[in-house]
N, C-alpha and C positions, 0 to 999 in steps of 0.2 A: 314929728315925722314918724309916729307911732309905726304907718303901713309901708315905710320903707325897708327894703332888706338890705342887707350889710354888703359892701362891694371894696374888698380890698386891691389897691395898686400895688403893683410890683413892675417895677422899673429894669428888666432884664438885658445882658448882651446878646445872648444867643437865646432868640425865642425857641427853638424847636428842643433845644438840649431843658430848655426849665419845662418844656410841655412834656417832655421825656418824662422828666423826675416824677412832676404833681401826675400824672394819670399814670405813668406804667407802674412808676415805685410805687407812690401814694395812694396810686387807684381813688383818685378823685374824679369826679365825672362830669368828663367833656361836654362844654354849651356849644363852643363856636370855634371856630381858626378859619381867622385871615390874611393870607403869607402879604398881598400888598398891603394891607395895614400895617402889618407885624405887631397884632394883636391874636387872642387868646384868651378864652374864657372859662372858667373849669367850676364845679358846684364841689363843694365840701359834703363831708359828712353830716355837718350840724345846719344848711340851709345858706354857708353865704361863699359869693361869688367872686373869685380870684381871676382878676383883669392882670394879665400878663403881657405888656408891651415892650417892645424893642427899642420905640422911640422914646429916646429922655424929655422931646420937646411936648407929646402928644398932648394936646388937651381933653381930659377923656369927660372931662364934665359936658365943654361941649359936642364932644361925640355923642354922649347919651340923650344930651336935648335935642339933637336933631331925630334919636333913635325915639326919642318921646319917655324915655326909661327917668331922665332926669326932671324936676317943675322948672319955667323958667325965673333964672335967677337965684338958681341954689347953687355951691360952688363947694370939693371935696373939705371935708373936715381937718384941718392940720391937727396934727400928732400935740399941739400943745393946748389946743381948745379940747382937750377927751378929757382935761383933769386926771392923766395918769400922771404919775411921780416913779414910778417904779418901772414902769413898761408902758412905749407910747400906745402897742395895741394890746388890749384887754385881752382875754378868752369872750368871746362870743357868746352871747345866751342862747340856747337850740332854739329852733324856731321852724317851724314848717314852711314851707313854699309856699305862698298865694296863690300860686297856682291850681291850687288843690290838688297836690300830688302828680300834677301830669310828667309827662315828659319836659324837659328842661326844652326852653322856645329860642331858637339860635335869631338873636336881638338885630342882625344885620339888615341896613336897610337900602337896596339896592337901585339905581334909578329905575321911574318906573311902575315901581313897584309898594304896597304899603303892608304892613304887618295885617295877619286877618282878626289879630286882636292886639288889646295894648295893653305894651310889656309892664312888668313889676318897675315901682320908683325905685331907686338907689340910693342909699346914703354911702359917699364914696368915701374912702378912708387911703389917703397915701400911707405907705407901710415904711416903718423907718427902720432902717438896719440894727438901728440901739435896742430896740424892742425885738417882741417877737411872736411869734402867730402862735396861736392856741386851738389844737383841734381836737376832737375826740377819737377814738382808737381803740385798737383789740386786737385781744392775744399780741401784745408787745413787743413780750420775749421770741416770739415766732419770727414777728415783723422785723427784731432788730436783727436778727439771724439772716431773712429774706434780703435787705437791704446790704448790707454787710456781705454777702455774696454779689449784689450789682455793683460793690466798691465803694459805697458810703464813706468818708470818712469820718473819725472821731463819734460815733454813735456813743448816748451813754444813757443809759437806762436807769431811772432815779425812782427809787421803793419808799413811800410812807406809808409803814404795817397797816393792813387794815385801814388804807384809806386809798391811796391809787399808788399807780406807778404811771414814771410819765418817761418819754424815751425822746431825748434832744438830739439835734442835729440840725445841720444850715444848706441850704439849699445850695443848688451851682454859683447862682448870685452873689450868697456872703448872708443870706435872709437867716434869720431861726426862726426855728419848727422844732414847737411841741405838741407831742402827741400824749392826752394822759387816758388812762384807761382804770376806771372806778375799782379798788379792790371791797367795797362793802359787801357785805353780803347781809342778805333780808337780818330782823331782829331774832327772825324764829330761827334760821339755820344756827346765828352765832349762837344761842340757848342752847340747843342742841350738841353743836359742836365742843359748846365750852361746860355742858352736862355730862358729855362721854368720857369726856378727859381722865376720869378715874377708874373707870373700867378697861380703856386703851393703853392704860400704865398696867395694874395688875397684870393683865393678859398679858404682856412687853415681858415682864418678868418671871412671869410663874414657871415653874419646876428648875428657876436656877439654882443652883446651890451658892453658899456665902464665896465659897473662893471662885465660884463661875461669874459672879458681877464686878471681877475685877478683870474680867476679858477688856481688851483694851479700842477703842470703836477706829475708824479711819483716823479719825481727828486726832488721836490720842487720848483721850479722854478714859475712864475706866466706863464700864454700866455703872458703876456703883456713881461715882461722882456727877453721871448725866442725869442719873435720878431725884440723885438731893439738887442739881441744879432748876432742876422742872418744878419741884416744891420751894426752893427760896423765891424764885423769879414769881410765882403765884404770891407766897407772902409778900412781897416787893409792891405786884401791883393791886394785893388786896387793899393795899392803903390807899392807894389813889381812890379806885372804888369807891371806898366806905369814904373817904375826904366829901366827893362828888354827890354822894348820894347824898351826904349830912348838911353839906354847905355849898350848892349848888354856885356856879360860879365862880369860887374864889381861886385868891391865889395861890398856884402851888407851884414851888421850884422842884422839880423831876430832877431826883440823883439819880448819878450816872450809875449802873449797875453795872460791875465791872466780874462776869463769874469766875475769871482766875483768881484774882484775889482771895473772894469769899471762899472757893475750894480751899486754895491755902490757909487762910486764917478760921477756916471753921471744919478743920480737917477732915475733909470730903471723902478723902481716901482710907480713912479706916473705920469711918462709922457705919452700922447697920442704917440698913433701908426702912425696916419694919413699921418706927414707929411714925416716921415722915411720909409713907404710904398712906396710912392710916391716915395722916391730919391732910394731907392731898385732898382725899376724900372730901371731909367734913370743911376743909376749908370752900369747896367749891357749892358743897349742899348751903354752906353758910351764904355767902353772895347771891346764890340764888334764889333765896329765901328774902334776901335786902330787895331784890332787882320785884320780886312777887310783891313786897310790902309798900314797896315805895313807889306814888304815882309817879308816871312818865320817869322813872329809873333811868334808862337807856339814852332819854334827854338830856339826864346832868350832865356837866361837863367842869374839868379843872382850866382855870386860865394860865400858862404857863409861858415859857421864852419861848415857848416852837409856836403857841398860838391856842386854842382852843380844843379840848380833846375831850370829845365825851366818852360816858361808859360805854356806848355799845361800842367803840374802836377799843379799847382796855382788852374786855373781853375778848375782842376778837384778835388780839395780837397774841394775848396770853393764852389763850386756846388753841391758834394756830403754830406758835411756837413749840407748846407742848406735843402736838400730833405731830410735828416734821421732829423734835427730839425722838420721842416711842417710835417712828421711822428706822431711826436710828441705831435705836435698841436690837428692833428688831431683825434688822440688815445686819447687823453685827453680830446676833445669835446663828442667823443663817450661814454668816463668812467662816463661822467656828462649829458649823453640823450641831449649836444646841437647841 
């Protein structure tokens, strides 16, 4: 069923209030509404088609083989034939329309009357409240704000550094909906981003004086302590790194980096900055010299309890963490006219 497109069911009480959500909230994009059917068709962002019915009895397989959408003798996919374990309905692979980008062709077939061409096949997927839909998304933090003003309830917005964030929520029904939204960024920007990093510190700091880096930031933190915190968290995840780089693959248990502790036990608060400025530096010229030396660097990856983590996500939490810290700094020299 290579040229079938994906057709998820959703079994709804009040059709009009779920056509609300998925197009006005969701901004999914309306195929068809049929108030005596009490069906409802909507296209997704990634190419598949959300059959929204009122009727618990409807047989939509045989709706669509009279629509010609279904072959005869195919009948929807139950939730235990997908081989999911985890979630009966997967995330959807993207996929383009067959239609070769047209307009979306409202599938109804009226007496009478016959379609002036024939529709996409379906592969129908009932949607099981246990599971949950996976769809693609942007600007998130925007969206969960947007929603959240239409009365959403329980929105919750879930960040893995440098890799996506994805923003959960269930439909009027009782359905979940996740929306994730890719944080990667190209391999060149993270290079970039995580090459500046020692020029965005110095700059952060210069013309402070010793007892001005104990100006104290919102958080409560000193500059002095947020400093060394930017350089140990770099040594922290220079080891990952260099693990990845040296022994691709393997496994590594990721300690939890806890930076109050470390402040206290390596006493943050009264040490110079000078010479951990300095190894700042060289520690980032060093990885960038491994990431130069070593083929497909950015492909290694350590196997750990959260799952697979290559260098280019390392770098790019470690990089990003740094620039929103130097933020910091420098929001904090501002709040004190230094």
């Amino acid at each position: 069923m290579s040229d079938a497109l994906l057709l998820y069911v959703l079994r709804v009480i009040d059709l009009d209030r779920s056509l609300t959500f998925y197009r006005d909230m969701l901004r999914f994009n309306p195929v068809s509404y049929d108030p005596e059917q009490r069906t409802a068709r909507l296209l997704t962002p990634d190419g598949v088609t959300l059959f929204l019915t009122a009727d618990p009895e409807l047989d939509v397989a045989a709706l669509l083989r009279r629509e010609g959408a279904v072959r005869p003798g195919e009948t929807p996919v139950p939730p235990e034939e997908e081989g999911e374990t985890e979630s009966p309905v997967a995330p959807p692979p993207k996929r383009e329309l067959e239609t070769g980008g047209e307009e979306p062709v409202d599938l109804r077939v009226t007496p009478g009357s016959e379609p002036e061409s024939s529709p996409p096949f379906y592969e129908i997927r009932e949607v099981d409240k246990e599971g949950a839909l996976h769809f693609p998304g942007e600007d998130l933090l925007v969206s969960q704000e947007r929603l959240a003003a239409f009365g959403i309830p329980d929105l919750l917005l879930e960040e893995t550094p440098g890799v996506e964030q994805v923003l959960k929520m269930q439909d009027p029904d009782g359905y979940r909906v996740f929306l994730h939204e890719s944080l990667r960024l190209p391999d060149e920007e993270v290079i970039a981003l995580y090459r500046k990093g020692p020029d965005l510190l110095e700059g952060a700091i210069l013309g402070l004086e010793e007892e001005e880096l104990d100006l104290k930031t919102p958080g409560g933190e000193s500059l002095r302590q947020l400093v060394l915190q930017i350089v140990d968290f770099d040594l922290e995840m220079m080891q990952r790194v260099k693990w990845a780089m040296a022994e691709n693959g393997r496994s590594y248990t990721i300690p939890l980096y806890q930076p109050d502790e470390w402040a206290h036990a390596l006493r943050y608060d009264s040490r110079s900055v000078q010479v951990e400025v300095h190894l700042f530096r060289l520690l980032r010229e060093h990885i960038l010299h491994q990431v130069e030396a070593v083929p497909e660097a950015m492909d290694h990856h350590l196997v750990s309890e959260q799952g697979s983590v290559e260098v280019r996500t390392m770098l790019q939490v470690v990089a990003e963490t740094a620039r929103e810290q130097i933020q910091t700094i420098l929001n904090t020299r501002h709040h004190y006219g230094k």
